[in-house]
C-alpha positions as CSV (number, residue, x, y, z in Angstrom):
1,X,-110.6,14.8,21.1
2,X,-107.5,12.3,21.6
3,X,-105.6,14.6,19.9
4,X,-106.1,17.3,22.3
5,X,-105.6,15.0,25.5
6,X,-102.5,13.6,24.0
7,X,-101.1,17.4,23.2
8,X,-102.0,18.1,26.6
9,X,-100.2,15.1,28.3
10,X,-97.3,15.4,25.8
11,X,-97.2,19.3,27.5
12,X,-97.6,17.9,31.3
13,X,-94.7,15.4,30.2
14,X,-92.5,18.4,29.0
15,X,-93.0,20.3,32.1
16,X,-92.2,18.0,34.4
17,X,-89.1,16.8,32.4
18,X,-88.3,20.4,32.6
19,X,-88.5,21.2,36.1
20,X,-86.6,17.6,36.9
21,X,-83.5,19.1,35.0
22,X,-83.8,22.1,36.8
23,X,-83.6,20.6,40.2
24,X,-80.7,18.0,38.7
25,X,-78.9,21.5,37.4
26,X,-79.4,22.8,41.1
27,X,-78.5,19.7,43.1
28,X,-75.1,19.5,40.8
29,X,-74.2,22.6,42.0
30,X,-75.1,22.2,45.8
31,X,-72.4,20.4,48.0
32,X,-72.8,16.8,47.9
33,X,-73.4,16.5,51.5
34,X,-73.5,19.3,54.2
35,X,-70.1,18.0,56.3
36,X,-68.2,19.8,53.1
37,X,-69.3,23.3,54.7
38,X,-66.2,24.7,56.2
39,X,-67.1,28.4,55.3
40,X,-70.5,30.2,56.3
41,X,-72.5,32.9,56.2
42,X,-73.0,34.4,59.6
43,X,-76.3,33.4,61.4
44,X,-79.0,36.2,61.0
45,X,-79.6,36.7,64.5
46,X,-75.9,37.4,65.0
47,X,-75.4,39.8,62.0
48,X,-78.1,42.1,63.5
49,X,-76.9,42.4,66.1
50,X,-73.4,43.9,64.9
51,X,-73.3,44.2,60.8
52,X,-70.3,46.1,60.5
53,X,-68.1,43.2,62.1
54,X,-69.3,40.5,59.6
55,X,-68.8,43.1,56.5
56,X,-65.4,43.5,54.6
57,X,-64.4,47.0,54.4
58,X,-61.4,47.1,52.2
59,X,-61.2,43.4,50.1
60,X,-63.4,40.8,48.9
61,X,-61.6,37.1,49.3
62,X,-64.1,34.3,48.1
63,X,-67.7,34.8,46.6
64,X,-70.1,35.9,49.5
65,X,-69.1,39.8,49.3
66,X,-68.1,40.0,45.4
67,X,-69.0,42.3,43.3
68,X,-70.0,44.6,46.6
69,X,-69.4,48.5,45.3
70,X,-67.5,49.6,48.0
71,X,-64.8,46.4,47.2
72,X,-64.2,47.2,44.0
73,X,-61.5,50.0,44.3
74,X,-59.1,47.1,45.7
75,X,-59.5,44.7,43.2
76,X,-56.9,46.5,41.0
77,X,-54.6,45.9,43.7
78,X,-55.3,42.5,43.9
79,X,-54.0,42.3,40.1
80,X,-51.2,43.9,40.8
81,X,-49.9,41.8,43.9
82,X,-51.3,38.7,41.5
83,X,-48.2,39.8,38.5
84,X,-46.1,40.2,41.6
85,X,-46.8,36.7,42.8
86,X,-46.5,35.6,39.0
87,X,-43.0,37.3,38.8
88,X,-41.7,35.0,41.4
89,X,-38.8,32.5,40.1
90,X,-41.3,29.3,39.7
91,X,-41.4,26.7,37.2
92,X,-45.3,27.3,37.0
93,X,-46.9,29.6,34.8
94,X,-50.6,31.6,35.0
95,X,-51.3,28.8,32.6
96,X,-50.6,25.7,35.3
97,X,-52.4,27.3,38.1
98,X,-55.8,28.5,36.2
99,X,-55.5,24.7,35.0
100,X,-54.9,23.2,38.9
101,X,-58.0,25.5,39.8
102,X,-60.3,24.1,37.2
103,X,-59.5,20.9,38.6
104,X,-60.4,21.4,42.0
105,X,-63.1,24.1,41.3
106,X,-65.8,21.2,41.8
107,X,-64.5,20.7,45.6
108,X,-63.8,24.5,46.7
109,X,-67.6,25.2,45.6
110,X,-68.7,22.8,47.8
111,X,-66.8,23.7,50.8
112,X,-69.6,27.0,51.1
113,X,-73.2,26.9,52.8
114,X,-75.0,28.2,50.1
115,X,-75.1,27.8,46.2
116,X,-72.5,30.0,44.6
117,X,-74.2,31.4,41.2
118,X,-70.8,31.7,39.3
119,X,-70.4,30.3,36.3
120,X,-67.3,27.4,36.2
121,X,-64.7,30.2,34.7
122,X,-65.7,33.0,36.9
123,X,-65.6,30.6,39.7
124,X,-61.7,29.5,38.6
125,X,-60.8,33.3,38.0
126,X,-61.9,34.2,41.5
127,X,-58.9,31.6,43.0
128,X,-56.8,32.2,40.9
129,X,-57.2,35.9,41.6
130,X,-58.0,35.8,45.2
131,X,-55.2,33.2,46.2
132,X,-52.4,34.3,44.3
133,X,-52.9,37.8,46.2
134,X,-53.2,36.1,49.6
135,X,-49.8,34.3,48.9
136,X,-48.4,37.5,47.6
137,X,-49.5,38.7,50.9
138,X,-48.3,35.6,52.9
139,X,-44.9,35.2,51.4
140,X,-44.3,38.8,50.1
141,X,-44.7,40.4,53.8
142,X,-41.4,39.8,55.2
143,X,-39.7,41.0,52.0
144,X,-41.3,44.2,51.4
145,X,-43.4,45.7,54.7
146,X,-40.8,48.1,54.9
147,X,-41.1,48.9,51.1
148,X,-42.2,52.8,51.1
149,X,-43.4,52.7,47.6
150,X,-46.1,49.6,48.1
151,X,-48.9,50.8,49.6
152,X,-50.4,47.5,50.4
153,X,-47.9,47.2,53.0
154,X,-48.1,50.1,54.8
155,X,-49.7,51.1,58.6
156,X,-53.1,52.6,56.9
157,X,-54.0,49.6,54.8
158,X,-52.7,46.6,56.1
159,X,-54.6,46.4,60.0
160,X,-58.0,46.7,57.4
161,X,-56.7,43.9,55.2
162,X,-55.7,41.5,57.8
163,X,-59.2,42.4,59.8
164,X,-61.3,41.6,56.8
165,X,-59.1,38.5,56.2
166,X,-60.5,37.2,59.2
167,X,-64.1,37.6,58.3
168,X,-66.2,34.2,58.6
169,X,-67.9,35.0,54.6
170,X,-64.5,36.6,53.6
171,X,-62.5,33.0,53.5
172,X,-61.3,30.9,50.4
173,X,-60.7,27.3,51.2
174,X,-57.3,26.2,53.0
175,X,-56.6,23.6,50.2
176,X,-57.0,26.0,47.0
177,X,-54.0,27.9,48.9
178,X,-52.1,24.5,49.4
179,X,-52.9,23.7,45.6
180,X,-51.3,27.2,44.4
181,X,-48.4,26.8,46.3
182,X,-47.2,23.6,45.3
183,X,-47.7,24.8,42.0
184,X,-45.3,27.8,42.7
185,X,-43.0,25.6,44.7
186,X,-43.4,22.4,46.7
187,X,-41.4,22.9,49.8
188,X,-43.9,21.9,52.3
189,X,-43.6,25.3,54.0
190,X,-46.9,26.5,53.5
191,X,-48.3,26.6,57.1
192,X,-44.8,27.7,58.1
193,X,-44.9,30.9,55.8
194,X,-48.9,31.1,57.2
195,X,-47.9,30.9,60.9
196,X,-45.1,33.4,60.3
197,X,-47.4,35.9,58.5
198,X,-49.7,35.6,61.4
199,X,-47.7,35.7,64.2
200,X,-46.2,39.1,62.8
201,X,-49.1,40.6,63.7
202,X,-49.2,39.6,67.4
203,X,-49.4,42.0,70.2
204,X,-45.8,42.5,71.6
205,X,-45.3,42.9,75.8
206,X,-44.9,46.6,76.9
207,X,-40.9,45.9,76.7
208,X,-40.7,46.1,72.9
209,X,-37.7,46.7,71.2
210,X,-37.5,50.8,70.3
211,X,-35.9,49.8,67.2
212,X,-38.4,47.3,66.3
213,X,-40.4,49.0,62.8
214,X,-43.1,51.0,63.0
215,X,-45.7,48.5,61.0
216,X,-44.6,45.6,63.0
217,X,-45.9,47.9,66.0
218,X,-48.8,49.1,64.7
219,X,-49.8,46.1,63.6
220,X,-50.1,44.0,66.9
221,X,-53.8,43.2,67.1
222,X,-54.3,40.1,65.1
223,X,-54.1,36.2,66.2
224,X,-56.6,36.9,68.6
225,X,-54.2,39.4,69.9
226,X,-52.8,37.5,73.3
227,X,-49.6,37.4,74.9
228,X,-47.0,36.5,77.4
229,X,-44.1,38.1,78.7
230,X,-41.9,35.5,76.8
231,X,-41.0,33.0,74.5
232,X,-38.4,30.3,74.3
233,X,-35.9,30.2,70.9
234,X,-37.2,27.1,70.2
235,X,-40.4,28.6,69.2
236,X,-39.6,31.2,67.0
237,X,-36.0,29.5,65.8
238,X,-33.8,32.2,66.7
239,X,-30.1,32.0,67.4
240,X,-30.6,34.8,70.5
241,X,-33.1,36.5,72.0
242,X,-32.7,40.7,72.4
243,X,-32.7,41.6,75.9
244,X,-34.9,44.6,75.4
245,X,-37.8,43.0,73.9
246,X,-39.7,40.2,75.3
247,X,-41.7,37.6,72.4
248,X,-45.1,35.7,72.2
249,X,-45.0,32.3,73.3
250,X,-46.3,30.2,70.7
251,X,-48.8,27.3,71.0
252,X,-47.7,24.3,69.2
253,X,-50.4,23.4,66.6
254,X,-50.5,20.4,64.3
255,X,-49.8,21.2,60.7
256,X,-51.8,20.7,58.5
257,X,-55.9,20.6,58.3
258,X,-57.4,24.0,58.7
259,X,-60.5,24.4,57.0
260,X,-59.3,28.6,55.9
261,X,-57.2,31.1,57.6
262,X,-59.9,32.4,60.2
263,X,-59.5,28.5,61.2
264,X,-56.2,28.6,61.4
265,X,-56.1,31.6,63.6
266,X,-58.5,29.7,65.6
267,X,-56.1,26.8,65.6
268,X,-53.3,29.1,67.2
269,X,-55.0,30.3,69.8
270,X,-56.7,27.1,71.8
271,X,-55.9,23.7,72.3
272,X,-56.2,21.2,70.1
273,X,-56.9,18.1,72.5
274,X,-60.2,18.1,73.3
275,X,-60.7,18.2,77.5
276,X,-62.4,16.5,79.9
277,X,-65.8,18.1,81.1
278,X,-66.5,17.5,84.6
279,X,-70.5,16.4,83.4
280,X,-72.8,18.8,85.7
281,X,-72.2,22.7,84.7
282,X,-71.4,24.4,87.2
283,X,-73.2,27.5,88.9
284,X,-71.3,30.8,87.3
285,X,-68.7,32.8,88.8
286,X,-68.6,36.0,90.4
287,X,-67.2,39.2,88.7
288,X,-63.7,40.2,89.1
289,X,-63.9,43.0,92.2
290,X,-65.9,40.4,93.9
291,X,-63.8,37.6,93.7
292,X,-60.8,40.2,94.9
293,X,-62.6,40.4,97.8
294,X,-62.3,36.7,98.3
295,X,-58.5,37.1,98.3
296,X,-58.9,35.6,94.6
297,X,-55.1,36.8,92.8
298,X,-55.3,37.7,89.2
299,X,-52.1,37.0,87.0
300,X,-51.8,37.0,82.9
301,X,-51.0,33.5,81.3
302,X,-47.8,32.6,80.3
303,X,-49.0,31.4,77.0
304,X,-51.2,32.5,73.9
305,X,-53.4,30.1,74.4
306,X,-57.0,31.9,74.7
307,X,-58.0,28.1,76.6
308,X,-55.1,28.8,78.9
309,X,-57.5,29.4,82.1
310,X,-56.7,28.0,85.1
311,X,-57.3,28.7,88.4
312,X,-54.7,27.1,91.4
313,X,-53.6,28.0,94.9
314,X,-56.0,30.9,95.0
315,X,-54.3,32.6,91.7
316,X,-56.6,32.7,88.9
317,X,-54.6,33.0,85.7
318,X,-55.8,34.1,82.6
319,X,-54.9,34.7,78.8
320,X,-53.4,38.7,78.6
321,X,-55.3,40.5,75.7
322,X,-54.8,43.7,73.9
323,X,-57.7,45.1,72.6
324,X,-58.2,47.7,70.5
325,X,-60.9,48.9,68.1
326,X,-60.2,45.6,66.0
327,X,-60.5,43.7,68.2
328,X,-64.0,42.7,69.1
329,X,-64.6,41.8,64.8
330,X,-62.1,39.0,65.6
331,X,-63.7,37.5,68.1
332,X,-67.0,37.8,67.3
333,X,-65.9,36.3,63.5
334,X,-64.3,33.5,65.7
335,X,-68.0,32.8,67.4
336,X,-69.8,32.6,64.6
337,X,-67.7,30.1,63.6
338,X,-68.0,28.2,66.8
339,X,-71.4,28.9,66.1
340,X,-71.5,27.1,62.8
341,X,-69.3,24.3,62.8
342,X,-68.8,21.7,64.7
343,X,-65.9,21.2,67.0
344,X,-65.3,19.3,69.7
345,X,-64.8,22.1,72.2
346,X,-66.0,25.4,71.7
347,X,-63.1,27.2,73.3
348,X,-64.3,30.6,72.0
349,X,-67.1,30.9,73.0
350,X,-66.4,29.6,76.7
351,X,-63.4,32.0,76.8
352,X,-66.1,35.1,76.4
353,X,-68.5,33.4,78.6
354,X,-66.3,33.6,81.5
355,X,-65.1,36.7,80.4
356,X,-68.5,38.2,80.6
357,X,-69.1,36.5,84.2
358,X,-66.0,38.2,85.2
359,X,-66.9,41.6,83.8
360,X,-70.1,43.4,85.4
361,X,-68.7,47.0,85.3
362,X,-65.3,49.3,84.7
363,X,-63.9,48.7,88.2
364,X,-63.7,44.8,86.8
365,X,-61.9,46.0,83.7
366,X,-59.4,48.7,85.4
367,X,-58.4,45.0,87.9
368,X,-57.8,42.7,85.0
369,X,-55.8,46.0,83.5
370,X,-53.9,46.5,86.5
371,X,-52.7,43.0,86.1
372,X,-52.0,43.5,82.9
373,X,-54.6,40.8,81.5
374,X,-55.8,43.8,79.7
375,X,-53.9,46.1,77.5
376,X,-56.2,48.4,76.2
377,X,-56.6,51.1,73.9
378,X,-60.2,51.9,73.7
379,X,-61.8,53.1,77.6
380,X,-62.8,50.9,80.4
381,X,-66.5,51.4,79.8
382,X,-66.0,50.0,75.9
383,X,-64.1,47.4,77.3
384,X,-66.9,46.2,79.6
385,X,-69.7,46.8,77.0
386,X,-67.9,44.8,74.9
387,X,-67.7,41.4,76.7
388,X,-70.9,42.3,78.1
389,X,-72.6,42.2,74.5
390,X,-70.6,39.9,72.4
391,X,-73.1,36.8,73.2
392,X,-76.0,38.4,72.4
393,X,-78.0,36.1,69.7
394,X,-75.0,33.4,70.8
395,X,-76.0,29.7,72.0
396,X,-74.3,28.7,74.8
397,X,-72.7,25.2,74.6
398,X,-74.4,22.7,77.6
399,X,-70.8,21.9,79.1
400,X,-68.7,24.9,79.3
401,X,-64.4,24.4,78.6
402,X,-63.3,25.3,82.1
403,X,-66.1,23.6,84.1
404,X,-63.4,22.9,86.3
405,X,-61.9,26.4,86.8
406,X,-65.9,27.4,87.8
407,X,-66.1,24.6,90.4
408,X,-62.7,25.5,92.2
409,X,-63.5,29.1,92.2
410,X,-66.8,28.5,93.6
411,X,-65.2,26.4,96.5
412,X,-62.7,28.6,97.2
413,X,-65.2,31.9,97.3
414,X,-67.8,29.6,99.3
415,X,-64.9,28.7,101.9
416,X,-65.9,30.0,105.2
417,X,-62.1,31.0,106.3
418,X,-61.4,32.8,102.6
419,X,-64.2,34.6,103.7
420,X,-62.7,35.5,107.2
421,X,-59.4,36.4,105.7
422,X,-61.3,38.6,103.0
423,X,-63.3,40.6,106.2
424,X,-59.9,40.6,108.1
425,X,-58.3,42.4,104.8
426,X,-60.8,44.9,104.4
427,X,-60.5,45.8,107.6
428,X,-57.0,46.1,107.4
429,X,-57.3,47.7,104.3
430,X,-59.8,50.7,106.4
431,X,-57.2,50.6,108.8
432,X,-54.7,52.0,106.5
433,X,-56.7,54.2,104.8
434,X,-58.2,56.1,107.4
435,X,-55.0,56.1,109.7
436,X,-52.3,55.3,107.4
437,X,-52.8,57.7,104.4
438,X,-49.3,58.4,103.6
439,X,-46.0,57.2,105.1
440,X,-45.4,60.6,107.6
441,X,-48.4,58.6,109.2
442,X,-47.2,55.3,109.8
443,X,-43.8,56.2,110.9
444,X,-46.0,58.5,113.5
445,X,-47.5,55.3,114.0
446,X,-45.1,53.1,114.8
447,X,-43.0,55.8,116.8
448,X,-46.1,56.3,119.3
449,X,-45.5,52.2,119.5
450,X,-42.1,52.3,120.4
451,X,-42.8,55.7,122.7
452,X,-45.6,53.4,124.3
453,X,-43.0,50.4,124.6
454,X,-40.4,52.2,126.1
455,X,-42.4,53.7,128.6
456,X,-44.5,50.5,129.5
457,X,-40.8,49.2,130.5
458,X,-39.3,52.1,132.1
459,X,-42.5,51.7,134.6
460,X,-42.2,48.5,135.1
461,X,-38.1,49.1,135.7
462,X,-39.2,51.3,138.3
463,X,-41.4,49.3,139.9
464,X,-38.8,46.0,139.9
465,X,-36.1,48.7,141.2
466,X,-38.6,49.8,144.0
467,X,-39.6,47.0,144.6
468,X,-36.0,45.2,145.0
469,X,-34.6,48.9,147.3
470,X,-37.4,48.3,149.3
């Protein structure tokens, strides 16, 4: 009988022992503390709303959307751009960088939300693979986007790769990129080559260069897609500037310390001092057509930044954005990861929180386009439906980034003469339509005027030269 009850606690002892190596096994594999997330999957509640913006279409980069069926086709092009990148004049061989990834595989597994269920050489194999094709892409894209026989490089495949490079779950860690550079050479320029690939794909103002390439054209969506209509030299290092075509203006971002590329994009588009909140929130603004009637001005920014809203003088200035059907998968990636990490101001998601206060319908839309804060290539009605949906499932921050720019414009739409003035305009501007349709009308206007002038004063000559004879 001993026997049996020692068998049987020898068996309870086993089990346990088992499942305590199993949850050691699990907890090595986990990050070692959740401030090491820097890449996410998107929240539930936000992926239902939209799927298809969170979802790679053309390439897998990282371990989230692996393996999917509809990837696969490109991962022979991946290999290819990988012996391309290994072709490069470097003192580094395949050898030094599967070694370099090894060593840091440990840290880049950590840096994602969930446990990755790779083994330690499939995990290595996926850098290797998927950063040496991102560099190729990187450094490779000013050498060869005019090459006609790659096709990676082309005006059918490369908006699709860039739009799935900025996917939240489609992200590889900044520093595994760092780490493969150096390896290939160690020149410091890796943000620099980054920044330039980016910025390549930047909408250009409506006074492009003719001669400019067609890719360079077609391309203009990414970096959240805003512009100005100019940029100094100094910003883009160039000896002149052509006088037909008119550049971005670049913020000035601190090298260094993105978390992955769809960070980095975030990085070149807001600011990255954190403001001052004015502490109460204020009440939210009025739409667009509304605050016209206020004598509110519109006018674009004269910088990329998307936290570039201010309001001054009665001129509210805002960030100009092209938008196309690209578009709204870029901001909403940018969200979610507002959403998930933590910064200090969340300047994406207060950008389409006023944007949605300051779009109720079309006529709000066709303003902002009119002003040409809106380029658009999808209709007015999209345009709207868009900002009007995009923070669905989204949590608002308690202190918005342009508490300020709410306050002033409440004050200035509440002020009792900016409300005279507005009456006194639309009046006028009932005047002129009803009486003043074309110009045949107000010249007959004004020469009934002068006909009425001249003949108030010839009676009253009359009446002085009567007056005096008599």
């Amino acid at each position: 009988m001993a026997g049996v009850i020692n068998n049987e606690s020898d068996q309870y002892t086993d089990e346990v022992q088992i499942l305590v190596e199993s949850i050691e096994n699990h907890l090595k594999q986990g990050p070692s503390s959740p401030a090491n997330y820097t890449i996410y999957r998107v929240l539930k509640p936000l992926r239902d709303v939209k799927p298809d913006a969170y979802t790679p279409r053309l390439v897998s980069i990282g371990p989230f959307h692996r393996g999917s069926q509809h990837l696969l086709p490109m991962e022979a092009h991946k290999l290819r751009l990988l012996k391309c990148f290994l072709d490069r004049t470097s003192q580094s061989s395949l050898a030094d960088y599967v070694r370099e990834m090894k060593n840091i595989e440990k840290e880049a597994r950590q840096c994602y939300s969930e446990i990755i269920p790779f083994k330690k050489d499939d995990f290595v194999r996926m850098m290797v693979v998927d950063g040496c094709f991102l560099l190729e892409l990187i450094i490779g894209w000013e050498e060869r986007r005019q090459d006609p026989v790659e096709p990676i490089f082309n005006e059918i495949w490369m908006p699709q790769i860039i739009r799935d490079l900025m996917l939240l779950e489609n992200q590889l860690p900044f520093f595994v990129l760092e780490s493969l550079y150096n390896l290939y050479i160690m020149d410091g320029a890796m943000y620099y080559f980054t920044r330039s690939f980016l910025t390549d794909f930047l909408p250009r103002s409506p006074s492009i260069n003719p001669k400019e390439s067609v890719p360079r054209r077609l391309f203009n969506w990414v970096k959240s897609i805003f512009h100005s209509p100019s940029e100094s030299n100094e910003d883009w290092g160039e000896e002149s500037q052509d006088s037909t075509s008119s550049y971005l203006q670049m913020p000035q971002v601190n090298q260094g310390g993105a978390s992955h590329l769809l960070d980095y994009v975030r990085q070149l588009l807001v600011l990255q001092e954190p403001k001052q909140h004015e502490g109460k929130q204020p009440q939210r603004i009025h739409c667009a057509t509304e605050l016209k009637k206020a004598t509110v001005k519109f006018e674009k920014s004269n910088t990329t930044l998307l936290s570039d809203i201010t309001f001054k003088e009665g001129v509210l200035r805002i960030p100009s954005i092209h938008i196309d059907d690209l578009t709204e998968s870029l901001l909403r990636n940018l969200i979610a990861l507002e959403q998930s990490h933590h910064y200090e101001d969340k300047y994406v998601i207060a950008y389409a929180v006023f944007m949605d206060d300051l779009i109720n319908t079309p006529e709000d839309v066709k303003l902002l386009q009119d002003e040409e804060i809106f380029e658009n290539l999808i209709n007015l009605e999209d345009v709207a439906t868009l900002f009007n949906k995009i923070l669905k499932e989204v949590t608002e921050p308690h202190e918005l980034c342009f508490s300020h720019v709410y306050s002033e414009l409440d004050s200035y739409y509440n002020d009792p003469w900016h409300k005279l003035l507005a009456k006194v305009q639309q009046h006028m501007g009932s005047l002129r339509s009803r009486y003043f349709k074309n110009t045949w009308s107000f010249i007959s206007f004004l020469a009934a005027i002068a006909l009425m002038g001249l003949t108030i004063a010839q009676t009253f000559a009359a009446f002085m030269y009567g007056k005096n004879g008599s």
